[in-house]
N, C-alpha and C positions, 0 to 999 in steps of 0.2 A: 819438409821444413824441419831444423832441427832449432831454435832460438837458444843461442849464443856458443853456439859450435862455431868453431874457425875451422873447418874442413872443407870448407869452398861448400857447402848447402846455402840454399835459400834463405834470404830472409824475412821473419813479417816484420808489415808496417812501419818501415823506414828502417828496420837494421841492418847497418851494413854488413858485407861477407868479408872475410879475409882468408884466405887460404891456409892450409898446412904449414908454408913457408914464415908465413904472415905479411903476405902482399895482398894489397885490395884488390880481390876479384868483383868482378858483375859478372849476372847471367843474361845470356843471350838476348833472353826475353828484356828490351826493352817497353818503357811507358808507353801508351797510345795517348796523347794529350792533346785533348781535343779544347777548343776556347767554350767556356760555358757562362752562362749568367747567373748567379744567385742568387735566390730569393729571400735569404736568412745569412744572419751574421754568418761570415764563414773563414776560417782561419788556415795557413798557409803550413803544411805538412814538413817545409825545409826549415822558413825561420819564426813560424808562430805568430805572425805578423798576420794582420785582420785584412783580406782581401776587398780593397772597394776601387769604386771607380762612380765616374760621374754619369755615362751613359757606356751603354755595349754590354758586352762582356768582361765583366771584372780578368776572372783569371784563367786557369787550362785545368781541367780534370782530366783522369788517366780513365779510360773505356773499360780499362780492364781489371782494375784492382781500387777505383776510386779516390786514388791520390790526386791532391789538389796544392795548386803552390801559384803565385804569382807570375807573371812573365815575365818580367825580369832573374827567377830564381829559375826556371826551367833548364839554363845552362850550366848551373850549378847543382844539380842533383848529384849524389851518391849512395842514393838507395835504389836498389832494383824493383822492377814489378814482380807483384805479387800477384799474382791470379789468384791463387788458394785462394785468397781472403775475398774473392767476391760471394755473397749466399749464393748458395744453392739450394731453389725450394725444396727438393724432393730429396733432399740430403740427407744419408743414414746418419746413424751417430757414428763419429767418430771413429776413425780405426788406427788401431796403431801406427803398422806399417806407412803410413803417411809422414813420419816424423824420420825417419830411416833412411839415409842411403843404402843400406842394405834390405834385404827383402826381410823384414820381419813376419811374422807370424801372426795371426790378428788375433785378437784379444781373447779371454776365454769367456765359453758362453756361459759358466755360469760360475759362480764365486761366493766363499763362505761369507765375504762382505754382503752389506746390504747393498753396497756402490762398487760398482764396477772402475777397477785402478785402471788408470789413463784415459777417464773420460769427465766431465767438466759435471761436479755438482751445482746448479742452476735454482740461485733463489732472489726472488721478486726486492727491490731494495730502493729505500728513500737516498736522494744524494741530499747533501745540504752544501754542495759547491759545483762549480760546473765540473762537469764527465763527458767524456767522448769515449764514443763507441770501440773495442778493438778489433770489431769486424769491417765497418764501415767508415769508420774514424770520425762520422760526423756526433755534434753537440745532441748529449741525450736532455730528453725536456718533456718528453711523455706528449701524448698524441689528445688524451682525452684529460679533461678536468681535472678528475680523481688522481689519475697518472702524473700531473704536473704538481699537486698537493700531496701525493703521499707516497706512490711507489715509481717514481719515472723511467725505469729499468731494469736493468737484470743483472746480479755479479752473481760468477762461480766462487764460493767459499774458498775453492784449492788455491786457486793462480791468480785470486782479486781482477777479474779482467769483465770490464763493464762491456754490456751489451742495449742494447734496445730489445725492447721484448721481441719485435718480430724477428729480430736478429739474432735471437737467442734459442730462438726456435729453428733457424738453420746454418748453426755451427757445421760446419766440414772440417775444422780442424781441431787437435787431441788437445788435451790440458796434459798438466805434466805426468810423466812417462814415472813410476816409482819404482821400475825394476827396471834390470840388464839383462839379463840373461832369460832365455824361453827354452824349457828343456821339453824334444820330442818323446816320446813314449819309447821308452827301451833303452833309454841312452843315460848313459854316469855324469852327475858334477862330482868333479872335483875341484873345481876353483874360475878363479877368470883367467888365470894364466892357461887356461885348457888353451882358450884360443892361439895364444902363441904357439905354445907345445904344439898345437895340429900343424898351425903353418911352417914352424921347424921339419918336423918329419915330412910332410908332404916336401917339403924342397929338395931332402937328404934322399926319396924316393924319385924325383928326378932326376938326381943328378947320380944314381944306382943304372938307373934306365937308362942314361946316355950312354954310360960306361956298359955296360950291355950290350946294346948296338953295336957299339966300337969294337968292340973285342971275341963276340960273339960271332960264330961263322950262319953269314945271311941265309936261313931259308926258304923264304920266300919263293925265290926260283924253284929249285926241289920241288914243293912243294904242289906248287899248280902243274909242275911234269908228271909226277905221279897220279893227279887226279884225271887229266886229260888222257894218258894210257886208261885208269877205268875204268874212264869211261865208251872207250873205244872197244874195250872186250866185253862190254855191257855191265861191269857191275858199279854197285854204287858206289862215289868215293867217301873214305875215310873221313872221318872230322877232324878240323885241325887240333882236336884235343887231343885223338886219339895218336894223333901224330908226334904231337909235344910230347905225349907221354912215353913213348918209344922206349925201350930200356938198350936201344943200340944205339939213342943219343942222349947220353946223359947234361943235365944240366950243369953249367961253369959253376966256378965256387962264386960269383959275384951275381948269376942268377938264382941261387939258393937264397943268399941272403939278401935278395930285393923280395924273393918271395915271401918269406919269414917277417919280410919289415912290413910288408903290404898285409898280413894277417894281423899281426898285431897293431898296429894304425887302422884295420878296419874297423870305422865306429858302428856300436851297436845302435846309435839314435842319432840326434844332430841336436847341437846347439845354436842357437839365432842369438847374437849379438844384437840390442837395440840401439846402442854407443858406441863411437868407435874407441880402440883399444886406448890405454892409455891414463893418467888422472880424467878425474871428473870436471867436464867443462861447466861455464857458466852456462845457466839457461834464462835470458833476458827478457824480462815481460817491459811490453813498451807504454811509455804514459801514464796520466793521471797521479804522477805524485801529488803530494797534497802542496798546496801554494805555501802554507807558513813555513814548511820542512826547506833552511836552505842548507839542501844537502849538495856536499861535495864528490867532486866526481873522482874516483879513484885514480884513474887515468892523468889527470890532467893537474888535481888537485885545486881546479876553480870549482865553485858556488854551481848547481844544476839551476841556473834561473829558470820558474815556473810563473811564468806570465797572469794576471790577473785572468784572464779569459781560460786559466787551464791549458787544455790540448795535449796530445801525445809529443809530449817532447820532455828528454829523460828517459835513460830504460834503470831497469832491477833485476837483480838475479835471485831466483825464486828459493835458492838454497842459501848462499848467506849475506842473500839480502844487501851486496853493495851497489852503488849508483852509480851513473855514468852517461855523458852525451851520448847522442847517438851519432856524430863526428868521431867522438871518442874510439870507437869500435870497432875500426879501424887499427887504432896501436894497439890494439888490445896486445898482442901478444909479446911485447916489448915493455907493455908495463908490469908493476910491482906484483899484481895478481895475475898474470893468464890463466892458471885454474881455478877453480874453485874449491876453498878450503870448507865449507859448509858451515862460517860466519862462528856467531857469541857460542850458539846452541851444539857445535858441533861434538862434544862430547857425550850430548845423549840424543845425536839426530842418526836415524840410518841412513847410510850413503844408498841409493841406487844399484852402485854399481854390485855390491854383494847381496845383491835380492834377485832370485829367482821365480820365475811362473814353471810348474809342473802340469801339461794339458792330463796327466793320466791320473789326478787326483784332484784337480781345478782346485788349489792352494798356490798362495804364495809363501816363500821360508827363504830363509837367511842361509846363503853360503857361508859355513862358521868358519871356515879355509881362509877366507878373501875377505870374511870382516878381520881374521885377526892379523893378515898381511896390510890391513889399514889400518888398522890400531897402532900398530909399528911407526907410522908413516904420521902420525899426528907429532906435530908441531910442540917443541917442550914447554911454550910455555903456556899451552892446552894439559897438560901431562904433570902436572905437581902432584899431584894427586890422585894414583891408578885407580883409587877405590872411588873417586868420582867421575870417571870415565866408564860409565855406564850407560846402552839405552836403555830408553826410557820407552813401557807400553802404558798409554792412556787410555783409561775405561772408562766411559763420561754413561752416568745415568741420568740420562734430561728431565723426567719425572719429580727427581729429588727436590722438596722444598720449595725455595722459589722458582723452580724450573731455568734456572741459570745454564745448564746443562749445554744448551744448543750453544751460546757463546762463547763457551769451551771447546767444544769442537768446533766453531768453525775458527778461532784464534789458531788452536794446535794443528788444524789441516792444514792449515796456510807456513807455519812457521816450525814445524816437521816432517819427518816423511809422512806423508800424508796414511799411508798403510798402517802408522802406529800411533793412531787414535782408532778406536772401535766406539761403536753407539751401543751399551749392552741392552739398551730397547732393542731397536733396529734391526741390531746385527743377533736377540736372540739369547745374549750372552758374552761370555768373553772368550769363547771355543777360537773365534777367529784370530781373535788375538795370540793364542799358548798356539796356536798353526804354526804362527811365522815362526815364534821362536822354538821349534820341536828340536832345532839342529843343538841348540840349547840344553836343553833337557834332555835329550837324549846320552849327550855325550857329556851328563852332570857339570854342567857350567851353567846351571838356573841363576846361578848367585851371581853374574857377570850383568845381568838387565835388571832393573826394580818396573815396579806396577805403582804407576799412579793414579790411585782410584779416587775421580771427583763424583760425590753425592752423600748422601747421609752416611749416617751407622749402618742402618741396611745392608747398602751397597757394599762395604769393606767386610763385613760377613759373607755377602756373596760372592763375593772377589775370593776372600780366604776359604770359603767351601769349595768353589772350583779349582784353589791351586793345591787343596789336598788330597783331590779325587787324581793330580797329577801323577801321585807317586815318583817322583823324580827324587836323585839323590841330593840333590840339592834346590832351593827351592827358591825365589825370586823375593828381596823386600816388599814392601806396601810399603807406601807412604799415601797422606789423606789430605787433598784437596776437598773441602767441607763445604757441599753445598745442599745440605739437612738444614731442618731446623735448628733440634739442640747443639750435635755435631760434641756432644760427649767425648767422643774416641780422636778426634782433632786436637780437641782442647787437651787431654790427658799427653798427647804426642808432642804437643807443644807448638803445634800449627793452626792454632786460632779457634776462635769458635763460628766464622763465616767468612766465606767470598766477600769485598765488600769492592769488587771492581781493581784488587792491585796487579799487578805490573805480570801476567803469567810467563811472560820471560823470567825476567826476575826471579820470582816465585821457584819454577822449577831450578836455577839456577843453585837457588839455595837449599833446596831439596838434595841437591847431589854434592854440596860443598858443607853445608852448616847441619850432618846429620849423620848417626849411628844409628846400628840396627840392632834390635833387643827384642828378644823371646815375651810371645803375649800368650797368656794359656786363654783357652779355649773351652767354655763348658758344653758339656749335654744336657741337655733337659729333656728327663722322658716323664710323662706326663700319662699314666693309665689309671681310664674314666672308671667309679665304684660300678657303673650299669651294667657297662660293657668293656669288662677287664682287658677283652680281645684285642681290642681298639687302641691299643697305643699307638702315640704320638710324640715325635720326637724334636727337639729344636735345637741347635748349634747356636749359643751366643757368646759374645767378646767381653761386652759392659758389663752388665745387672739385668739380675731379675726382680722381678718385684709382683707383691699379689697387697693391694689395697684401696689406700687415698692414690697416690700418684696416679696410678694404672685405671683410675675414673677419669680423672681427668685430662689424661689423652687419650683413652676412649672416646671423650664427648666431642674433644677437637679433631680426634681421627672421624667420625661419622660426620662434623659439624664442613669438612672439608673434603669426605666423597661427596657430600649432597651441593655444594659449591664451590668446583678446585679453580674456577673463575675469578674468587674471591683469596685466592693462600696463594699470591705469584711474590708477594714482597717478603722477605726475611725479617724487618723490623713490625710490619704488619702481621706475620706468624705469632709473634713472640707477645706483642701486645694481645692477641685475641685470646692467648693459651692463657697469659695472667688473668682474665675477665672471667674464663671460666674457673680456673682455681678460685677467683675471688666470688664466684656465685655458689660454690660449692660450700665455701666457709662462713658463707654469711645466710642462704637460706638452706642447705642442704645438709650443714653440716655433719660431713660423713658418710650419711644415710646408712648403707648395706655395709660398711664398712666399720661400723661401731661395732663396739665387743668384738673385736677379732680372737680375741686369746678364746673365748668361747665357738670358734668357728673353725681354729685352727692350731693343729700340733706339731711341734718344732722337734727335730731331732739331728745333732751337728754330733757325726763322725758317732756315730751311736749311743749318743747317751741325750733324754729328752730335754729341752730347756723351755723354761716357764717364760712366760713374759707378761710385760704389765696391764694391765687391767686398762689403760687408756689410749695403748697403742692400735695406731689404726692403717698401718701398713709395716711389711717383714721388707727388707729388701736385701740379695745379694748381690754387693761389688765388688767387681773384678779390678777396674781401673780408679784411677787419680779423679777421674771425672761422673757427675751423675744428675741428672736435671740440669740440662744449659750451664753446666760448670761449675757448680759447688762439690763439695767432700764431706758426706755428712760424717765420714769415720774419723776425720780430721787429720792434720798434719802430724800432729806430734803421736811418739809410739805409745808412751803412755803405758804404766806396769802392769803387768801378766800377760802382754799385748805382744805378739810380733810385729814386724815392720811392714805397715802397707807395701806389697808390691805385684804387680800386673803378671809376672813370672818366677812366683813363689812358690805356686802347687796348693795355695789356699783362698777363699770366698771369705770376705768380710760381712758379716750378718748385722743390718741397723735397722732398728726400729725407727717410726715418725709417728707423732700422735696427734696431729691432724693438718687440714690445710693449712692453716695460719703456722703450724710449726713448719712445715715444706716451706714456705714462703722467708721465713727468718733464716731458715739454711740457705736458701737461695739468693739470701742476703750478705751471707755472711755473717748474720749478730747471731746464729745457735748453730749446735753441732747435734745429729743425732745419737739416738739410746743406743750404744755397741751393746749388741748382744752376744757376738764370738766370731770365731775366726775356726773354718774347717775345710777339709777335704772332702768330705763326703756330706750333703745337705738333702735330710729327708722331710716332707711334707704332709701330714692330711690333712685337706680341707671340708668343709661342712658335706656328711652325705658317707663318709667314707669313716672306716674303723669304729667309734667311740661317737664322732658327732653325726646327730639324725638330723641337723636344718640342713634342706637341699637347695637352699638359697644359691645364685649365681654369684660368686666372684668375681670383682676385674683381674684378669693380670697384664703381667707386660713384660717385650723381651727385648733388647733393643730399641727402644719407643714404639716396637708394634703391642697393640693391646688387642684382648679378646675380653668376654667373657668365660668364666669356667666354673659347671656343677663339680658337686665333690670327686674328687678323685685324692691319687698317690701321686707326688709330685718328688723326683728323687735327681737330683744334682751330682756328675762329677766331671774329673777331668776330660776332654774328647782328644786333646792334644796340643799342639804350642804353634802360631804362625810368628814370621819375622818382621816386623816392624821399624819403620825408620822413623828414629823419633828426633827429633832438632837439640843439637845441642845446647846447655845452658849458657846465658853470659858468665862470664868469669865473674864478675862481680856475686851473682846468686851462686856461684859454686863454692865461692868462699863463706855465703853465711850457710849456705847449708853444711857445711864442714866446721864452719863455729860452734852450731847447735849439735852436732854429733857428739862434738870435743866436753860440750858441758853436760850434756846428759850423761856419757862417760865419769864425770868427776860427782855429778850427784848420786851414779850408782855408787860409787865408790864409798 
C-alpha cells in the first residue's frame, strides 16, 4: 500500500485507486460481504449513515478487511478490499517494503534515532470526541472502566491515526516513509535523477546489443563445431571466453563501444527507490477530522461534512495537510493539486524525496543535489524571501522547566518531516540531528538550515557546544523556543519569556520571516580549586555569571525541585515558588553566607583590581540584554564612561546587587544595579584563595545552573561567538530607539 499514490497501488480504508493515467482502477481483490448483525452502534464505511434495522441483520461486513456499509450501499462501493488492514497477531513491526511497489529494502536495524523512521511511534491517549479505529474502523470506547475515563486508545504521534489498544499492538502496516532513496554498501549518490540516468543508459545499451546481433557475423554455429571436434580427439573444449577473445576475431567498432558502455554503467552498489519517480505525491491518512473543522475539500471545493457520530470519512495529506472526500480521490489527478506541495510549512519542511538511508553507516542525510534541484522548483510565491527558505532542525529537551518538551515534539513530528525533530534526552544529543545535515556542513552550506532549540538557557548552550565542536565553515543559526524557567536568552532574542501554548506553526513561521542573525560571544569560565590547583574546571556560558544572593536562591529552588520534580511541571507555578524563596531569604535569612562579600572576594577587570562596596552582596557578569526572568540590572541607557551594552561587543558588563529585596526591585523594574565596569578579561578570588583565609562555601551560578564553591581562582574570557536569530523589532520601537540615539548625540555635543 502506498496512501495517496495514483500509480494504481492499493488502498487503505476506503481510498480510492486511480491509475497513472488517472482512471479509477480497483484491484482484483474484491469485498467478501457477508450479512451480519450488530451489537453496538455501528456506522456505514460508504455514506456514514448509522446502520439499524428492526430485526435480522442490519447490514454486510467484508470477511476480509472489516468493511461494513448498508445494503442498499453494497452496489455502490468504490473502495477496494483491503486485506492488509486485518491484525495479525503474530505481526512483526512494520516493514518498509510493504508500502512499495518496488522491492524495497527493509528498514535499518539500527539508527542514531531513538525511533526507528517508517514505523509508527504508539502512545496511550484520552479522545474527548468519537474516534474510529484505522485498523479496524470500528468506534474506540475502551474495553475496561479506567479506559473509557481516561485513556480509550492509542494514536501514533507521526500519522495521528487512532487505534484501539489491542489493535495497536498488531499494526502490519508502516507509518510514513520519511526517505526515498536506500543506498546499498559500495554504491555513489548522486542525486534522484540517478534513477533516470540508469534507465536512460540501460535502454542505449540495448538498443547497442540489437545493433550488434544485426551486424555482427553469428557465432554461435562455429562455435559448438569447434567444441564437438574436441571433443572427438579427446581434449577439453575451450571457454567461450577464450573464444571471444581470439585476436583472429577482433571485435566491431559498435561492440567496443557496447562494451565500454556496459563498464561504465556498471553500478558499484544499487539504489532502491521507496517512491515512484517523479514530484512528490499525496500521502492520505483516512478519518477522524475533528467534527467543528468544516473543512473544504480541495477537489471539489464543497464543505468535508463530518457527521456527529465521527467516522472515517474525509482523508488528509500528512505533508501539506489538505482535505478531501474520499469520492474525491478519484479526480485527484485533474484537480488544482495532483502533487503535493508540502502545504504553509514547506519552506522549512524536508521533502522525502531527497533523504537518503546509508545501510553502511545506519544514518540518514540529505541528498544536497536533489534538495537544491527542489528548491528551484518551489513556488514563488513561497520564495520572497531566499533567506527564509531554510530547514528547519528541532532539538526539543523535554526535561526543561515545565516539561512541555514532549508536546513539541509530538506537534512537530506530525507537521514535519518527522526525522527533523530529535529528543536530545532520548536520542542522547543532537549528533543525530548534525547526521542528516553532514552533506550540509561538509560542502560549507551550514548557514542554508537554522536549529531550533526548545528548552531553557541550558539547552541553547548545549545546542551551541555541540555546533562548535562541528568545526564546519559555516555554521547553522539558533533560534530559541523557551521552554525554561527564566528563559533569559529568549527574552534578550526577543522571543518571549515562555511557551504559553501559541500556535507552533505560526511560531516557527515567524522565526524564518520576522528574524536576523547576530554574533553572541561566548564565555569560558575556568574555575581552579586553592586545594587542589590540578583540578580545574571549566564551563562555557551565553548569559551571566554570578557568585552570591541570586546563585542561593536558585540553589535552594534547584535542590527544592530535584527532591520534587512532581511538583515544577507548571511555568507560572516555577516562577511563584522561586519568588517565596527569594522572599524567605530576605525576610529571615537575609543573606546569611553572602554578607560582606567585599571581604570574601577580589575583583580584577582586564588587570587592574576593583573595590566594591561594603553592602554588596552578589558580583554578576552579563553578557546579554536579559538576566533574572527579564530585567537589566546594567540598564538601558549608556550612560558616561560607559560603552554600549552589547551581546557581541568582546566585553562582560560587571553589576553588583546588595541584597534580596534589591534583586527583587530590579526584577521590578523600580531599581537598576551598582555597574561596576565593563571588560574583557574577568579575574576572581574567592574566600580560601590568595589574601582571604575564610574557606566558607559560596553559591555560584552559570546559566541558572548553581553549585556550591570553596575558594578558588575564578578567571573569565572570550571562548568564541555563535549565531543567533533574534526577531526583528517593530518599526514603531525602531524609531524611538533611534530618537534616543539622536539626543544623546546632541547632549554629548
Amino acid at each position: 500500500r502506498m496512501e495517496g499514490s495514483s500509480t494504481g497501488q492499493s488502498a487503505k480504508g476506503g481510498s480510492p485507486l486511480t491509475s497513472s493515467k488517472g482512471s479509477p482502477t480497483l484491484t482484483k481483490e474484491q469485498h467478501d460481504l457477508v450479512p451480519t448483525r450488530f451489537n453496538s452502534p455501528t456506522f456505514c464505511h460508504h455514506c456514514n449513515g448509522m446502520i439499524w434495522q428492526v430485526w435480522g441483520k442490519q447490514g454486510l461486513q467484508c470477511s476480509k478487511c472489516s468493511y461494513v456499509c448498508h445494503h442498499k450501499c453494497a452496489e455502490k462501493l468504490t473502495t477496494p478490499c483491503s486485506p492488509e488492514n486485518q491484525p495479525k497477531p503474530s505481526s512483526p513491526l512494520p516493514q518498509l517494503n510493504d508500502v512499495s511497489s518496488s522491492s524495497a529494502a527493509s528498514p535499518p536495524s539500527a539508527h542514531t534515532h531513538s525511533h526507528l523512521p517508517g514505523t509508527h511511534m504508539i502512545r496511550n491517549r484520552r479522545f474527548n470526541r468519537p474516534v474510529f479505529c484505522n485498523l479496524c474502523r470500528q468506534l474506540i470506547v475502551g474495553k475496561t472502566v479506567s479506559q473509557m475515563l481516561f485513556e480509550q486508545g492509542s494514536q501514533c504521534i507521526i500519522c495521528r491515526r487512532n487505534y484501539h489498544h489491542e489493535c495497536a499492538t498488531n499494526l502490519n502496516t508502516p507509518c510514513i516513509i520519511p526517505y526515498n532513496m536506500i543506498i546499498q554498501e559500495n554504491s555513489t549518490l548522486n542525486s534522484g535523477s540517478q534513477q533516470k540516468k540508469t534507465e536512460k543508459e540501460s535502454n542505449e545499451i540495448n538498443e547497442l546489443e540489437k545493433e550488434r546481433k544485426e551486424t555482427q557475423p553469428l557465432e554461435t554455429d562455429i562455435q559448438k563445431q569447434r567444441e564437438k571436434e574436441q571433443i572427438k580427439q579427446g581434449n577439453e573444449p575451450q571457454s567461450s571466453t577464450s573464444q571471444t577473445t581470439d585476436q583472429s576475431q577482433p571485435k566491431t567498432e559498435d561492440g567496443q563501444k557496447q562494451q565500454k558502455q556496459e563498464e561504465e554503467v556498471k553500478p558499484k552498489g544499487s539504489i532502491t527507490f521507496v517512491r515512484p519517480p517523479g514530484p512528490l505525491e499525496h500521502e492520505w491518512i483516512e478519518g477522524n477530522l475533528r467534527i467543528s473543522n468544516r473543512d473544504t475539500c480541495f477537489v471539489c471545493s464543497q464543505s468535508i461534512y463530518v457527521p456527529a457520530t465521527g467516522g472515517l470519512s474525509g482523508n488528509r495529506c500528512f505533508w501539506c495537510n489538505l482535505r478531501c472526500h474520499n469520492d474525491c480521490l478519484l479526480s485527484l489527478p485533474n484537480s488544482s493539486h495532483p502533487y503535493c506541495d508540502m502545504g504553509s510549512l514547506a519552506p522549512h519542511k524536508l521533502s522525502p524525496l531527497c533523504v537518503a538511508y546509508n545501510p553502511s553507516t545506519n544514518k540518514l542525510y540529505i541528498d544536497f543535489q536533489k534538495y537544491s534541484e527542489l528548491q528551484a522548483d518551489v513556488k514563488q510565491d513561497k520564495e520572497k524571501n531566499k533567506q527564509n527558505n531554510k530547514l528547519v532542525l528541532v532539538l526539543v529537551n523535554t526535561k526543561s522547566g515545565g516539561q512541555n518538551g514532549l508536546a513539541v515534539i509530538q506537534h512537530y513530528k506530525s507537521a514535519l518531516n518527522p526525522i527533523q525533530v530529535v529528543d536530545l534526552i532520548a536520542d542522547k544529543g543532537p549528533g543525530s540531528g548534525f547526521d542528516l545535515f553532514s552533506e550540509f556542513l561538509k560542502s560549507g552550506k551550514g548557514d542554508q538550515f537554522m536549529i531550533l532549540g526548545a528548552g531553557g538557557d541550558g539547552t541553547i548552550g548545549w545546542i551551541a557546544g555541540a555546533v562548535d565542536k562541528l568545526s564546519a565553515a559555516t555554521n547553522p543559526a539558533i533560534a530559541h523556543l523557551p521552554l525554561g524557567t527564566g528563559n533569559d536568552l529568549s527574552r534578550a532574542m526577543g522571543w518571549g519569556g515562555g511557551y504559553t501554548n501559541e500556535d507552533l506553526d505560526a511560531w516557527l513561521l515567524e522565526v524564518g520571516s520576522n528574524s536576523n542573525a547576530q554574533l553572541m560571544d561566548r564565555w569560558e569560565l575556568k574555575i581552579t580549586p586553592s586545594k587542589d590547583p590540578g583540578n580545574e574546571k571549566k564551563v562555557i556560558f551565553n548569559n551571566y555569571f554570578s557568585i552570591g544572593i541570586d546563585a542561593k536562591v536558585a540553589l535552594a529552588f534547584h535542590q527544592e525541585r530535584e527532591k520534587h520534580p512532581e511538583k515544577f511541571t507548571n511555568h507560572t507555578w516555577n516562577k511563584f515558588k522561586y519568588f517565596t524563596i527569594g522572599a524567605k531569604d530576605a525576610v529571615i535569612e537575609q543573606g546569611g553566607v553572602c554578607e560582606h562579600l567585599q571581604d570574601k572576594l577580589t575583583l580584577k577587570i582586564d588587570g587592574k583590581i576593583i573595590h566594591i562596596d561594603a553592602d554588596i552582596q552578589c558580583v554578576a557578569l552579563i553578557n546579554i540584554h536579559s538576566y533574572a526572568g527579564g530585567c537589566n540590572p546594567w540598564g538601558e541607557e549608556k550612560g558616561e564612561n560607559w560603552e554600549e551594552q552589547s551581546m557581541g561587543d568582546n566585553n562582560l558588563e560587571v553589576v553588583g546587587i546588595r541584597s534580596s529585596i534589591h534583586l527583587g526591585q530590579i526584577q521590578t523594574g523600580t531599581s537598576l544595579g551598582v555597574r561596576i565596569g565593563q571588560g574583557k578579561k574577568i579575574e576572581i578570588w574567592t574566600a580560601g584563595s590568595g589574601d582571604k583565609k575564610d574557606a566558607a562555601l559560596l553559591p555560584f551560578q552559570v546559566d541558572g545552573e548553581p553549585w556550591e564553591q570553596g575558594g578558588c581562582l575564578v578567571e573569565v574570557e572570550r571562548f568564541g561567538q555563535s549565531v543567533m536569530l533574534v526577531k526583528n523589532k517593530p518599526v514603531v520601537e525602531e524609531k524611538k530607539v533611534e530618537e534616543k540615539k539622536v539626543e544623546e548625540k546632541k547632549v554629548e555635543e
